[in-house]
N, C-alpha and C positions, 0 to 999 in steps of 0.2 A: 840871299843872306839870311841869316839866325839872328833872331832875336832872343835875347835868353831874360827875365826878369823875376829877381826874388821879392819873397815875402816872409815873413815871419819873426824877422829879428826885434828884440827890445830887449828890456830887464829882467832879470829874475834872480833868484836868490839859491845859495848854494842848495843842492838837489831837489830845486824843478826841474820842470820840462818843459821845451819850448820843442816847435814843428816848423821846421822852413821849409817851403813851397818855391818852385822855381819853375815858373812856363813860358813856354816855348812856343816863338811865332815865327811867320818867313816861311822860309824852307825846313821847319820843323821834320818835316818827312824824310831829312838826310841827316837826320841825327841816327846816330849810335850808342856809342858808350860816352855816358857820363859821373859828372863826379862834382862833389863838395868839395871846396879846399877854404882856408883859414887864414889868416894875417892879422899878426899881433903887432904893434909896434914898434917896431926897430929889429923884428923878426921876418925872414921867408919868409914867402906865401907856403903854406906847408899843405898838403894831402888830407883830405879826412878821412874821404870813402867814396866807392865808386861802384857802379854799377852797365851791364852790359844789355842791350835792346832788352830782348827777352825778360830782365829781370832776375832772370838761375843766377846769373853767375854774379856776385858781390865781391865788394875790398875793401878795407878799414886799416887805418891806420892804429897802430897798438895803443894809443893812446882814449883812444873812442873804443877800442872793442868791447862788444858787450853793455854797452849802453848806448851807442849812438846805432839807428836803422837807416838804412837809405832805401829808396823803392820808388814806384815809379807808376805813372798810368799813360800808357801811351794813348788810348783814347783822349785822353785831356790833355796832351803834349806836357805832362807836367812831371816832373821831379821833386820827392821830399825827401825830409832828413827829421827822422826823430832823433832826438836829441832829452835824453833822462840822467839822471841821477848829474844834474850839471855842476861843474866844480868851476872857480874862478879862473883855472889853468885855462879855459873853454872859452873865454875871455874874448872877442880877433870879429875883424869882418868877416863873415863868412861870403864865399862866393859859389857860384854853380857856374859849371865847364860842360861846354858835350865837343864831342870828337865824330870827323866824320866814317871812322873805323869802330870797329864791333869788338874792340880788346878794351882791357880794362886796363890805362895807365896811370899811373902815381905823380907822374914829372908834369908839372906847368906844361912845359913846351907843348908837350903833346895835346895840346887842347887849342881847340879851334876855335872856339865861339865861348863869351865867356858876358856874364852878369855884371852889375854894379856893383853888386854887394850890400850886404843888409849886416848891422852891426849888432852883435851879440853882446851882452853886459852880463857879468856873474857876479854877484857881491858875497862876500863870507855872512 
C-alpha cells in the first residue's frame, strides 16, 4: 500500500506564496504519475496539476497556469506544488494523488492513492 502525506498548507494573503510538499511511503516505488487536486466547499474536487515519473512531462489546470509549479524528487519520494501570485479563488483543501500508471490524468477516478489534505486560506 501508498502512503501519501501533505505539508505545507496554512494562510496567506492575496499574492503570496505558499509550497506544499507531499511524501510518499509504503510502496512508494509503484508510484507513477501524480497530481494536486483542490476542494472548495460545496464544490468538486477539481484538478490542479500533474506530473509524470520522470518529471518532463506536466499539467495545469488553466486556472493555476502560470503561477502554480508542480515537481517532484523521486529520490525523496516527494511531491511539490509552488503555489505564487495566490488569489482567494485558490481558497480549497488541497490534496495530492499518484497513480499507478505513467500518464498524466485530470479525473479523480483515476487516481489511486490519495492524501488527507492540507487546507489552503487566501484572504483579500
Amino acid at each position: 500500500q501508498v502512503q501519501l502525506v501533505e505539508y505545507g498548507g496554512g494562510l496567506a494573503q492575496a499574492g503570496d506564496s505558499l509550497r506544499l510538499s507531499c511524501v510518499a511511503s509504503g510502496r512508494a516505488f509503484s508510484i507513477n504519475a501524480m497530481g494536486w487536486f483542490r476542494q472548495a466547499p460545496g464544490k468538486e474536487r477539481e484538478f490542479v496539476a500533474g506530473i509524470n515519473r520522470s518529471g518532463r512531462t506536466t499539467s495545469y489546470a488553466n486556472s493555476v497556469k502560470g503561477r502554480f509549479t508542480i515537481s517532484r524528487d523521486n529520490a525523496k519520494n516527494t511531491l511539490y506544488l509552488q503555489m505564487d501570485s495566490l488569489d482567494p479563488e485558490d481558497t480549497a483543501a488541497y490534496y495530492c494523488a499518484a497513480r499507478d500508471f505513467n500518464v498524466v490524468l485530470t479525473t479523480a477516478n483515476d487516481y489511486d492513492y490519495w492524501g488527507q489534505g492540507t487546507q489552503v486560506t487566501v484572504s483579500s
